[in-house]
MARVOTI-941108 format. One line per 2 residues: number of its first residue (from 1); for each residue x, y, z of C-alpha. Coordinates in steps of 0.1 Angstrom, whole numbers. Each point is the difference from the previous one (the first is absolute). Layout:
REM residues N
NUM) X Y Z  ...
END
This chain:
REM residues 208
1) -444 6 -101  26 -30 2
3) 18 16 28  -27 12 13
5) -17 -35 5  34 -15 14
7) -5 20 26  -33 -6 9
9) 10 -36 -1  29 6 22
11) -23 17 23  -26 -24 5
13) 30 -34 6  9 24 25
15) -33 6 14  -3 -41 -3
17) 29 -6 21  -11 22 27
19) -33 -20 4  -20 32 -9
21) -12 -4 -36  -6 -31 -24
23) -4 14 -39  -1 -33 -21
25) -13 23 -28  25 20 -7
27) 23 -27 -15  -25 -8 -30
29) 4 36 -10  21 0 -30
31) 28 23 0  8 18 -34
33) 30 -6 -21  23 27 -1
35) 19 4 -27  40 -2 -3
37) 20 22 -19  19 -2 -26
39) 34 -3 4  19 34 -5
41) 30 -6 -24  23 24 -17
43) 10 2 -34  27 -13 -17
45) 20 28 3  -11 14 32
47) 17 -31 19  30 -1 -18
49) 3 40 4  -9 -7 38
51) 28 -28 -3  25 23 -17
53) -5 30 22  9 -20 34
55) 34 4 -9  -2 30 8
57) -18 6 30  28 -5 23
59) 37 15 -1  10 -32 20
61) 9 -22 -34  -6 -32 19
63) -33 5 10  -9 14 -33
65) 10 -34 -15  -15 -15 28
67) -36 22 -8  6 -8 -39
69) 5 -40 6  -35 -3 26
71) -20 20 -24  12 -18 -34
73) -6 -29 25  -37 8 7
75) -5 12 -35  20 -30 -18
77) -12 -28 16  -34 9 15
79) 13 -2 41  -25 14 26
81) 23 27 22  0 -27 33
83) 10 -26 -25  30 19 -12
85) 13 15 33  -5 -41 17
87) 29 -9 -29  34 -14 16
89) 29 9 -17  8 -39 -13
91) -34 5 -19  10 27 -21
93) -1 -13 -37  33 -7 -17
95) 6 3 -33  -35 3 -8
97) -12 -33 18  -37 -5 13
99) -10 13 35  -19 -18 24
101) -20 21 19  -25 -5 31
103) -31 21 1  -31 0 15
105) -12 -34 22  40 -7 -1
107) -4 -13 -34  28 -2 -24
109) 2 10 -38  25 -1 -25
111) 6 31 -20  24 3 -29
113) 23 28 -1  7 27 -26
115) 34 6 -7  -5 39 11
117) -12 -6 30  29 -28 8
119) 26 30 -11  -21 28 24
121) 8 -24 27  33 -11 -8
123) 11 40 -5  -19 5 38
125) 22 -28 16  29 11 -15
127) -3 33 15  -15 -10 33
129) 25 7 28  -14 -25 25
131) 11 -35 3  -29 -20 -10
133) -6 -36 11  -16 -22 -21
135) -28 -5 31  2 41 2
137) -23 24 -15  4 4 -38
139) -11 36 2  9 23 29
141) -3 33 14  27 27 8
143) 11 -18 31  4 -35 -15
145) -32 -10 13  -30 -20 -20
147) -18 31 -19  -32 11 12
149) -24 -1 -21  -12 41 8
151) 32 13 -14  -10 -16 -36
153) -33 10 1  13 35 12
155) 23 0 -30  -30 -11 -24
157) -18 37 12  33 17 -4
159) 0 -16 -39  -35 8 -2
161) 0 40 9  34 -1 -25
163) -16 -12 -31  -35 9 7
165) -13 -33 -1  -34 -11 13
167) -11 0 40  -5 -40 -9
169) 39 -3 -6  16 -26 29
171) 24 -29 2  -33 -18 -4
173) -11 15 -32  34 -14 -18
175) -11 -33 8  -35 9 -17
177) 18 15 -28  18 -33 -5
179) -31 -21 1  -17 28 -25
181) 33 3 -26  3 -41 0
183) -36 -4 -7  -2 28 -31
185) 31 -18 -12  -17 -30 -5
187) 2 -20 30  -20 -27 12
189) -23 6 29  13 -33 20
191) 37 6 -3  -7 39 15
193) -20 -19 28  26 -25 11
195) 28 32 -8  -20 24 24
197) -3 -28 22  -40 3 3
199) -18 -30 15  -32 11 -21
201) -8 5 -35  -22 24 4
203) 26 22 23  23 0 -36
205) -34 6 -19  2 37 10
207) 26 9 -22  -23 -9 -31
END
């Protein structure tokens, strides 16, 4: 019915702008409130079995590690995939230091790091054969160029099919499983806000 009525609405600006039709009427109708899902995580030990397993899924050792660091990344610190893959190498975090990270609107957040996901990264740039800049690309591709976001989410299937996990299973769903995991464990709906980098309350309210 929502979708339904945005395209009547559509319809009838365009019939507006062609001089043909005037509705006034049709912008007091109320259009229903559909409503959002909830946000798909996975359990505990599904994301750090999906974590674990990425080491695997390629017989090139560096892009293993590389696989192991982004997802650990995602999973760790609660990254969107475009957030992670817009990293420069002099952002990764050393030695367990905060990361500041820009997300949607160009806004930037501060994000403590755990000490496993500062070790997944440090093991991935040790074994990274490509020169990278500190104004490079933190994560890269086979041919030393910024990593496309399609071959993680291409790995994420591969992972999915291997351990039989759900359909709902994505790069996206470890950042959900983050939110979910933090707030079981006690954490304060605020804090997961301004750590998901969510301009609304209500957005972080999902997770409840």
């Amino acid at each position: 019915m929502a979708r339904g009525l945005a395209a009547l609405r559509g319809f009838f600006r365009f019939l507006e702008r062609a001089g043909l039709v005037r509705n006034t009427a049709i912008a007091g109708v109320r259009t229903p409130k559909v409503p959002r899902p909830v946000p798909k995580a996975l359990s505990a030990d599904e994301a750090l079995e999906a974590v674990d397993a990425a080491a695997e899924m390629s017989p090139v050792p560096w892009i293993a590690a590389r696989d192991v660091a982004f997802f650990t990344l995602l999973y760790g610190c609660g990254l969107r995939i475009g957030e992670a893959i817009a990293l420069d190498r002099g952002q990764a975090p050393v030695g367990g230091a905060a990361l500041v990270v820009t997300g949607k609107g160009d806004k930037q957040r501060i994000v403590p790091v755990l000490s496993i996901v500062a070790d997944a990264v440090d093991a991935y740039l040790e074994a990274c054969p490509y020169p990278l800049g500190d104004t490079g690309p933190l994560f890269v591709g086979a041919r030393g160029k910024r990593l496309n976001p399609g071959v993680m989410q291409r790995q994420m299937r591969r992972l999915r099919a291997r351990l039989g996990l759900p359909e709902t299973a994505s790069p996206h769903a470890l950042r959900h499983s983050f939110a979910t995991h933090l707030l079981a464990g006690g954490g304060d709906l605020r804090t997961i806000q301004e750590l998901l980098g969510h301009a609304s309350l209500s957005a972080t309210q999902r997770y409840t």
